[in-house]
N, C-alpha and C positions, 0 to 999 in steps of 0.2 A: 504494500500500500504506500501512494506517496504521501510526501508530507503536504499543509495544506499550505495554502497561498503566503495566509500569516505567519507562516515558520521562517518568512524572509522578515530580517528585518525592515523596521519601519511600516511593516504593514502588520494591518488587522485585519479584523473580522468583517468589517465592511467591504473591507477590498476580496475577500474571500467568497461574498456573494456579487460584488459587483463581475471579476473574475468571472464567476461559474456561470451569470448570464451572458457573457462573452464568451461563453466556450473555452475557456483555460480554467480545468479543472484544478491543475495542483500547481505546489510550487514547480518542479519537473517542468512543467510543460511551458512555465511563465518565463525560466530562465532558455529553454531553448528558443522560443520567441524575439527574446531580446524587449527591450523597454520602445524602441518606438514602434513595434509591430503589437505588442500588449497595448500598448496605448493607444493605438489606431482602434485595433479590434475595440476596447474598451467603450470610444468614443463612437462605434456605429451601432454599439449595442442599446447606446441611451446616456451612458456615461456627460455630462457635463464637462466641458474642457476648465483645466484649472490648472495655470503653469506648475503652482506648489504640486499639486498632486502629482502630476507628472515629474520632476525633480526628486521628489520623495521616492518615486517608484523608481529611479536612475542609482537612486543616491543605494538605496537598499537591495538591490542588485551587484551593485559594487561591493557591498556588505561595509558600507558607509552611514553615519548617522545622516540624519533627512537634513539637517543645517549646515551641512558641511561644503556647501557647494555656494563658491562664492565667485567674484569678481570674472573674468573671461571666461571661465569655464560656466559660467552661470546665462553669460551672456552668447555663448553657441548653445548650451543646453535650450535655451529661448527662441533662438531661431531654429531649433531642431521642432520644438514645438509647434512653434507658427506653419510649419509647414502640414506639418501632420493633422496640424486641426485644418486647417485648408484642405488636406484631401480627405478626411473621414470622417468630418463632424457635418449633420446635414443640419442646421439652424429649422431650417422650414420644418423638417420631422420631429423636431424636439417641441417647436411652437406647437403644432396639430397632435402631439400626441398631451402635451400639455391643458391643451383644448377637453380631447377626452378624456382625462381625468377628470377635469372641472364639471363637465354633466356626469360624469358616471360612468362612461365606455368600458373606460379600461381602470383596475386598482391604481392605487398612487402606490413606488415602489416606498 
């Protein structure tokens, strides 16, 4: 059995469902991924883009604390971002599903 999501540091148990609604079951399969293909996947799943979050999840892969990521390294890590939410984040599907939660369609996660 692998271990699960939160056995990396920096992460928890939030990232362990958000993860599994993405299709990355364990830790295993999160490091073979690699951090901006987890976080692509992450973000077509429903996920919210949020630079921290993404840096935490960089940083904790490196088996780094989440604040450890400072000045130029911080400032590629940013533009490693911007791009990823540019190609996997769909705003309009997040607005419309947001939508139906608001009448009832769909549960609020």
């Amino acid at each position: 059995m692998s271990d699960p999501v939160s056995s990396i540091r920096n992460l928890g148990p939030a990232m362990d469902a958000a993860c599994a609604k993405a299709g990355i079951p364990d830790a295993d399969t999160l490091r073979t991924l690699g951090a901006d293909e987890a976080y692509a996947r992450l973000l077509r799943s429903g996920v919210r883009p949020h630079f921290i979050g993404y840096y935490v999840l960089v940083m904790g892969l490196q088996g780094r604390p989440w604040n450890d990521c400072k000045g130029d390294e911080k400032k590629t890590l940013r533009k490693r971002f911007d791009a990823i939410k540019a190609q996997a984040f769909d705003k309009g599907l997040s607005d419309f599903e947001r939508t139906l939660n608001e009448i009832g369609v769909i549960a609020k996660a």
